[in-house]
Residue, then its C-alpha position, 0 to 999 in steps of 0.5 A: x500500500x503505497x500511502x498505508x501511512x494515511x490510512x492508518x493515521x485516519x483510522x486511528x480516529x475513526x477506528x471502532x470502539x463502542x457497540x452501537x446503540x444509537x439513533x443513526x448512523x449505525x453499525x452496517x452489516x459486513x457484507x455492506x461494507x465489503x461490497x462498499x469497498x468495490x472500485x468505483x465506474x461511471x453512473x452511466x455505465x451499464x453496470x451501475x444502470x443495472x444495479x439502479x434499476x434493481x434496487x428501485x425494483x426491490x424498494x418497490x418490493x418492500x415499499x409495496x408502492x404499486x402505483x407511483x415511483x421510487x427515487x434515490x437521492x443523493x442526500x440526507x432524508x431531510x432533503x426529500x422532505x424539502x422536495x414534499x413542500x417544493x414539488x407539491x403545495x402551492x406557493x402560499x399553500x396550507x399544510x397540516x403538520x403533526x408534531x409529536x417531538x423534534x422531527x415533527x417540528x423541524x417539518x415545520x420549519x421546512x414548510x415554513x422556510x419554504x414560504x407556506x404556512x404550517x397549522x399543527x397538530x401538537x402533542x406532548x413528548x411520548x404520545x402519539x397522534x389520535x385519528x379523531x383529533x387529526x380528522x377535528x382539525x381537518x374539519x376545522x382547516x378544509x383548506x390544507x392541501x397537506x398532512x404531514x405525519x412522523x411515522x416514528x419519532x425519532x426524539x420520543x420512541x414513538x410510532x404513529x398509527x400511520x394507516x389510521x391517520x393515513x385513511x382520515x386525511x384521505x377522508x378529507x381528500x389531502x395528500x399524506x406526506x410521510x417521514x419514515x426516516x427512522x421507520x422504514x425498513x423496521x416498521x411495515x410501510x404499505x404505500x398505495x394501500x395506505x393511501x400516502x403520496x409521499x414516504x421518505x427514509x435513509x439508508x443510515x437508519x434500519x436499513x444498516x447502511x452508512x449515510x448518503x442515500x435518501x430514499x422516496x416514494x411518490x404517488x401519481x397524484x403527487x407527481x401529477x402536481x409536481x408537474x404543475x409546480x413552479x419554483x421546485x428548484x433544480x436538485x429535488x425537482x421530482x418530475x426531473x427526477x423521474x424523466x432522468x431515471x426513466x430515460x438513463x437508468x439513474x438520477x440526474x447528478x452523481x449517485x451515491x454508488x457505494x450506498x446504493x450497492x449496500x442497500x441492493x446487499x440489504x434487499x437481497x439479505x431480507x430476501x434471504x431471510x424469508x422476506x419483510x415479515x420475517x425482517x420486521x419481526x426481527x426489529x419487533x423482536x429486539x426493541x421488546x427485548x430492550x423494552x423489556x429489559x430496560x423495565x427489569x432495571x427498573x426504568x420507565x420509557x417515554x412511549x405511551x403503551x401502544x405506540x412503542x417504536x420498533x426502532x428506538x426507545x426513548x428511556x426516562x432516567x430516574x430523579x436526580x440523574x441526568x440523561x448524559x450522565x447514563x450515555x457517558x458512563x455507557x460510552x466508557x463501557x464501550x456502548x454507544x447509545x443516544x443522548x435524549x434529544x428534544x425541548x423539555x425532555x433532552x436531560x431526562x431521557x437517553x435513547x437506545x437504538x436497535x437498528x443496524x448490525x447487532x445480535x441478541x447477545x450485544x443487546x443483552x450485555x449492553x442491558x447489564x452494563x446499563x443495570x450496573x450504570x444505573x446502580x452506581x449513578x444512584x448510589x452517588x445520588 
């Protein structure tokens, strides 16, 4: 290795050292990070085509979008949930936006930011959006264009009941445009039988793939609106986005290749494994264990019952600790979790993700050490 120099003095930063627990990114499977390391080609080539058409075929797979049209985008999810408002809400428009933690609000300030006016919907942290308070709202503001729903709340642990929700704005006739950044592929997306115009994830969350890539779906209503639109921009202007992948096989600029080829690995892994029931069983499986776990210590979680996240949990720490105390004594065990995130609730709550790459013995011992973080924090009280 002709400069192994430099790759040592960069590993020596960024080398391993913590199992990861965290709210993304998370630890990849092997195998992505093995087909990672390929040598890169032109996105034009025949090859890469090949690969783009195959994993947007797979995504619809998964996504079961049977109408409309799977994108990926070279950037954070937060990017297509800019392209929602920029492609389908007139200038001016009205969009409700349910607020259920910070991820709820930050699509505020995107609606916002981009020159339309946001009417919310907001509930404390741990509680979910009710149907019945989602369809008073509408009744009340006839002239939204939009719902936009946080499947899973990432600062909370909680998960909407998104076909629920999904089916009361469709009763108003609204287009439902969804984050699913911490959902999607850990909770079950069914996209046109939901009724949703627009879903969006990234890799670096339950897919186990390192950040980059935005994934996105769109229904043909949107589309056919997003026709029509002025002032979408240029880098997420979906219908550009759609001639380009129908005409060349790929996106209009340079694709993140190294990401896409780790989430066709991932399809291909869940596939394997006997398909999506059996793959979200999987995350159903791990964030009970947790749920569970975490009880057992004596700790409450934020989530109210029913609406716990397969992918996160938001976990209340006891009177007089803080919630970075716990995440830094777990991070000198060697357990990367995730700081409490959000107003009113960052200082008494850390997070545990189960996304990505782990077994059920990494979640296991992490549970002990957190037993004994617990213990010693309060004996210090």
């Amino acid at each position: 290795m002709q400069f192994e120099d430099a790759y040592k003095e960069v590993y020596e930063i960024v080398k391993p050292k913590y199992k990861l627990f965290t709210a993304g990114p998370v630890a990849c499977f092997p195998e992505v990070l093995e087909i990672m390391k390929v040598q890169m080609f032109s996105h034009r080539a025949k090859e890469y085509k090949q690969m783009h058409v195959d994993t947007v075929e797979r995504l619809k797979k998964f996504l079961e979008v049977e109408k409309g049209e799977v994108l990926l985008f070279p950037s954070s999810g937060t990017g297509v949930m800019e392209a929602s408002i920029r492609n389908g809400i007139s200038k001016k428009g009205k969009v409700l936006v349910t607020i259920i933690g910070a991820f709820g609000k930050r699509y505020k300030q995107v609606v916002e930011s981009n020159g339309r006016t946001a009417i919310t919907l907001e509930y404390e942290p741990g509680k979910a959006v009710k149907p019945e308070d989602l369809d008073e709202i509408l009744k009340k503001n006839p002239d939204v264009e939009a719902v936009t729903i946080t499947y899973n709340e990432t600062s909370t642990g909680v998960l909407n009941p998104l076909p629920e929700l999904a089916k009361v704005a469709k009763e108003h006739d609204k287009l439902v445009f969804v984050d699913a950044v911490s959902a999607m592929g850990g909770a079950d997306i069914k996209f046109t039988k939901w009724g949703i115009d627009v879903v969006f994830g990234s890799s670096q969350k339950a897919f186990g793939v390192p950040p980059g890539l935005a994934i996105g779906a769109f229904s043909e209503r949107f589309i056919e609106i997003a026709n029509k639109a002025e002032e979408k921009g240029w880098y997420f202007d979906v219908p550009r986005y759609i001639k380009v992948q129908n005409e060349k096989q790929g996106p209009p600029s340079t694709p993140a290749m190294p990401q896409e080829f780790g989430l066709n690995v991932v399809l291909r892994i869940i596939e394997k494994m006997g398909g999506k029931e059996k793959w979200l069983a999987m995350y159903k499986k791990r964030s009970e264990m947790i749920r569970n776990g975490v009880k057992d210590i004596g700790l409450e979680i934020l989530a109210e019952p029913g609406y716990e996240s397969p992918t996160i949990t938001a976990v209340l720490t006891p009177e007089g600790i803080k919630g970075d105390q716990v995440y830094n004594a777990m991070r000198e065990r060697g357990f990367e979790l995730a700081k409490g995130y959000g107003e009113g609730i960052k200082e008494k709550t850390f997070r545990i993700g189960n996304m990505g790459y782990m077994t059920s013995e990494d979640i296991q011992e992490m549970l002990k050490n957190l037993k004994e973080v617990i213990d010693e924090l309060k004996a210090k009280i």
